[in-house]
C-alpha positions in Angstrom: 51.7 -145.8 -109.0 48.9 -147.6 -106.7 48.8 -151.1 -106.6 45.6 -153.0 -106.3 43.9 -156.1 -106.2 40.8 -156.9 -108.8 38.0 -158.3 -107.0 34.5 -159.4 -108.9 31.7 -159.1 -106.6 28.1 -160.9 -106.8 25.7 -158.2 -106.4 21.8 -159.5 -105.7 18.6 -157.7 -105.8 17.4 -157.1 -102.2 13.1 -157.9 -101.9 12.8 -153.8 -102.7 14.2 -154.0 -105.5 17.8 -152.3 -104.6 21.4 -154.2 -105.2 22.5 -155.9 -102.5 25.9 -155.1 -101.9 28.3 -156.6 -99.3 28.0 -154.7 -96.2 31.6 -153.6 -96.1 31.1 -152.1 -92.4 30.7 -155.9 -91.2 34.9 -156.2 -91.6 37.0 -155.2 -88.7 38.8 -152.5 -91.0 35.6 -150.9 -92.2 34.2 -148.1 -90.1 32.1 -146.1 -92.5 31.4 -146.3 -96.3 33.9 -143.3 -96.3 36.1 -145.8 -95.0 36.2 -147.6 -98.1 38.1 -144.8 -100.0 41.6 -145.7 -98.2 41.3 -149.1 -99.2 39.4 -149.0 -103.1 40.0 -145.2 -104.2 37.8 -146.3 -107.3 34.5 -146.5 -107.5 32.4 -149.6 -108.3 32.7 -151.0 -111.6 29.5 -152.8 -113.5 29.3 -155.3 -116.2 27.5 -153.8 -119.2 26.5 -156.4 -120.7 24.2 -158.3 -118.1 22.3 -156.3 -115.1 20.0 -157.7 -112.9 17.5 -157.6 -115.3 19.3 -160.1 -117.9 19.7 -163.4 -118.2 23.1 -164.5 -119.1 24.9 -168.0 -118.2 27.3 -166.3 -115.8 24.9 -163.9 -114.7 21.4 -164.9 -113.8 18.4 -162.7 -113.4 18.6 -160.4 -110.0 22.5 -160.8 -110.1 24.9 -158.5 -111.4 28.8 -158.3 -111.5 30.6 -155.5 -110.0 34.5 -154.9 -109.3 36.4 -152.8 -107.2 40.0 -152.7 -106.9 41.1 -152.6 -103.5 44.5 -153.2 -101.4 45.5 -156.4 -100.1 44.9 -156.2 -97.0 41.2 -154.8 -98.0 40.6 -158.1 -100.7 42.3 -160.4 -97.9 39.6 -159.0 -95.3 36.6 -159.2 -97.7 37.1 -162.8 -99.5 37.1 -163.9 -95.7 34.7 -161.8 -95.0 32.0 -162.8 -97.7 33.9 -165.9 -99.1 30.5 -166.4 -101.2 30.4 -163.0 -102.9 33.7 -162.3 -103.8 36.6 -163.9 -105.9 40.0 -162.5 -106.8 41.0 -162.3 -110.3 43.9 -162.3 -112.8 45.0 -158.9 -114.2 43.8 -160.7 -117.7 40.5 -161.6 -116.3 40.2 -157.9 -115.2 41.6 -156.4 -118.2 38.6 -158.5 -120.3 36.1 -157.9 -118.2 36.9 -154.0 -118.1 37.4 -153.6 -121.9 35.2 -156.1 -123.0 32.1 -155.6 -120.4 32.5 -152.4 -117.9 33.4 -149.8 -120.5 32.4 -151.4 -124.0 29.3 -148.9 -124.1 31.5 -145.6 -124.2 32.4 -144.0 -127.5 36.0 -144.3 -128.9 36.4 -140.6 -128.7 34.7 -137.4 -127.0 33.5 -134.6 -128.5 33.4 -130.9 -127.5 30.8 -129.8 -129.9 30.7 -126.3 -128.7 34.2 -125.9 -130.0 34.1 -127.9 -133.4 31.1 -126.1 -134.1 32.6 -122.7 -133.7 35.0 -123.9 -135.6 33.2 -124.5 -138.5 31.0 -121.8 -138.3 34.4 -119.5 -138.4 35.9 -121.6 -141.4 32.6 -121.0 -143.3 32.5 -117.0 -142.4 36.1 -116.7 -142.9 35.4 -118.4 -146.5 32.4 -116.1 -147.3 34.5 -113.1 -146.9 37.5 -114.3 -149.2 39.9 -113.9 -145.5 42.5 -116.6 -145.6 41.9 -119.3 -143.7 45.7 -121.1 -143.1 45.6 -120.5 -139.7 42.4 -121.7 -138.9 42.7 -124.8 -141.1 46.0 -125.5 -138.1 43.7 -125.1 -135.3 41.3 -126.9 -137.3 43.6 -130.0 -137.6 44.9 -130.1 -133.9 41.4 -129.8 -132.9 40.2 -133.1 -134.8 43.8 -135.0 -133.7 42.4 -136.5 -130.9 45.7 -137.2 -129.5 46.5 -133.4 -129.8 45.6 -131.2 -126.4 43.6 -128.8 -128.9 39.9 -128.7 -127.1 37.8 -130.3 -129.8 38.3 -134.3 -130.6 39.4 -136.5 -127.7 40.4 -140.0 -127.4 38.4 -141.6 -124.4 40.8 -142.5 -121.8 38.7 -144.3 -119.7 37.6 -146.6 -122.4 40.5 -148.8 -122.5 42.3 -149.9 -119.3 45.5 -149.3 -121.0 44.8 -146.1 -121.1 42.8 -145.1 -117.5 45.4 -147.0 -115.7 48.0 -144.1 -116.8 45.1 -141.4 -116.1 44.4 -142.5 -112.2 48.2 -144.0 -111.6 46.7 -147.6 -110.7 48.4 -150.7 -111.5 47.2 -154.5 -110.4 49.5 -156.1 -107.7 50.4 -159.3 -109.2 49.7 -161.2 -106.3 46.9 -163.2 -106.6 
């Protein structure tokens, strides 16, 4: 499992409008943006809740709140780096924010409608022409337990850290 370091990063607006995001080639260790991989294989992480076009009292207009988890020698580099924009913070702080603020807009569970359709449409066939249907009520069942593999129902794994954490193998260093 990957160990990383959660950082929260002040993003501004530049004059045109775009985010303003730390330019990560100014640190030594930075080559290219594709650089950035080795050192935060995830992506950018934004809070929800407040963009840059709300006003919030940690977040005021044309300022957002992003994270990235990166190694230590990549968070050491940056906070030095852009003291200003970037602040460690606690696995709990990270855990809130990513529960509470990054991923709080996705849906408990995923649906493959295609499937739970057809589904249905075969129950009600199967039904109209008297065939039993004990079989198809089994698939039926697995397919809405949405911890089941079945295609059909889905719990959203990246809704909850708990859960991505186990899907991408990352865990926070507890040095902070």
């Amino acid at each position: 499992m990957t160990k990383l370091i959660p950082i929260k990063v002040k993003i501004g607006l530049r004059s045109n409008g775009n985010a303003d995001h730390p330019d990560w080639t100014k640190m030594p260790m930075i080559f290219s943006d594709s650089d950035m991989k080795k050192y935060c294989p995830l992506s950018w992480m934004y809070d929800k809740s407040s963009g840059h076009q709300e006003e919030t009292p940690d977040s005021p207009r044309g300022m957002q709140w992003g994270f990235l988890l990166g190694t230590c020698e990549f968070v050491d580099e940056a906070i030095s780096t852009f003291p200003e924009l970037i602040t460690k913070i606690t696995e709990a702080e990270f855990i809130d924010f990513y529960d509470n603020r990054i991923m709080a807009h996705l849906p408990e569970k995923n649906y493959d409608i295609d499937v739970l359709q057809g589904l249905k449409l075969e129950l009600d066939l199967k039904k109209e022409l008297n065939q039993s249907v004990v079989e198809l009520n089994t698939k039926i069942e697995k397919a809405i337990d949405p911890e089941d593999a079945s295609l059909g129902v889905r719990t959203n794994k990246d809704k909850k850290w708990s859960d991505f954490k186990l899907k991408v193998g990352i865990e926070i260093e507890k040095r902070i």
